[in-house]
Backbone as a ProteinNet text record, in pm:
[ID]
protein_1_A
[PRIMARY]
XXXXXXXXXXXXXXXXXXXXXXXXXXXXXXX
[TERTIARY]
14.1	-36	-26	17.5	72.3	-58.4	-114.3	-231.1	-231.5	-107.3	-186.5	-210.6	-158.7	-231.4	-370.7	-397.8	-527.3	-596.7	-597.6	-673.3	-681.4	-573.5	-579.2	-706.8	-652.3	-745.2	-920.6	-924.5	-1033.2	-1130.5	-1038.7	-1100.4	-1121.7	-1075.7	-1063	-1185.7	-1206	-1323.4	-1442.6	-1444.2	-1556.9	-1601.7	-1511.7	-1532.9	-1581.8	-1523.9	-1569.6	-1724.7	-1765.3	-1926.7	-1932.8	-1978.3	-2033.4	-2043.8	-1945.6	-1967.7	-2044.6	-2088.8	-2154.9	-2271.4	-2329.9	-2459.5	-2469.3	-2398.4	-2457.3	-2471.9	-2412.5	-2474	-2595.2	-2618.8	-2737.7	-2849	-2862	-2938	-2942	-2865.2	-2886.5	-2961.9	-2958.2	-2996.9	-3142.5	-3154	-3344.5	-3363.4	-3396.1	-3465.7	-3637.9	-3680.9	-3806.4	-3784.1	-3666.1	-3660.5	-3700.3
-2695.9	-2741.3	-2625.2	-2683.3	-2555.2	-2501.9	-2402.7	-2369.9	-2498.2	-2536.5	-2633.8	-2758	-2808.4	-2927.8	-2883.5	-2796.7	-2784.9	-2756.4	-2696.3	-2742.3	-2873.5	-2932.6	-3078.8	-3126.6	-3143.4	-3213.5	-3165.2	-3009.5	-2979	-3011.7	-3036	-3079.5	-3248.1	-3352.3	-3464.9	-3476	-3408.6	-3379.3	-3344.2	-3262.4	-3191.1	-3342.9	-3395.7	-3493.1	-3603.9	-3651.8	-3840.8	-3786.2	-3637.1	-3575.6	-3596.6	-3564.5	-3537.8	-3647.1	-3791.5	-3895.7	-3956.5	-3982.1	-4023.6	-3958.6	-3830.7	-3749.6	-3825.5	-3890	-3922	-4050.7	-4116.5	-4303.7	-4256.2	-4213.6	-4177.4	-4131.6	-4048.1	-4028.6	-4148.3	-4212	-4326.4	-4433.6	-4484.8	-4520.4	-4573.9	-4394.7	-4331.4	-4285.1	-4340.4	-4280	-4204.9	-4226.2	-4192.9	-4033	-4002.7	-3862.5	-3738.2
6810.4	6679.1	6579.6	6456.9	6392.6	6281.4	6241	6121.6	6029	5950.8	5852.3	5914.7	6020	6064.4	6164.9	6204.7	6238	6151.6	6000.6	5894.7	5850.2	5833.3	5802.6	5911.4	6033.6	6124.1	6095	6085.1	6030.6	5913.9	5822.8	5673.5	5688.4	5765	5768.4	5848.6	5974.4	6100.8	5959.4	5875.8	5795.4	5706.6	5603.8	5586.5	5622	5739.9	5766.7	5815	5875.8	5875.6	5775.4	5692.5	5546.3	5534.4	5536.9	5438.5	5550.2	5675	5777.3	5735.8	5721.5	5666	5561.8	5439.3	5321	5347.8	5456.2	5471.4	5556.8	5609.7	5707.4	5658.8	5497.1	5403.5	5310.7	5340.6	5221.8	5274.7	5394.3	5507.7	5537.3	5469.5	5551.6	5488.6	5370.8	5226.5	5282.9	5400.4	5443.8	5491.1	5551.8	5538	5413.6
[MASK]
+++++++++++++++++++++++++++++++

């Protein structure tokens, strides 16, 4: 696997987190 596709895979991995953290806060407004 060459550096920019293991960034790719990385930044895509960082993302679909993040947008899963922000349905999960949106979610559970009780947090």
């Amino acid at each position: 696997m060459t550096m920019r596709s293991s960034y790719a895979v990385l930044g895509a991995g960082m993302l679909f987190v993040g947008f899963a953290v922000g349905i999960f806060i949106a979610l559970h407004p009780a947090i």
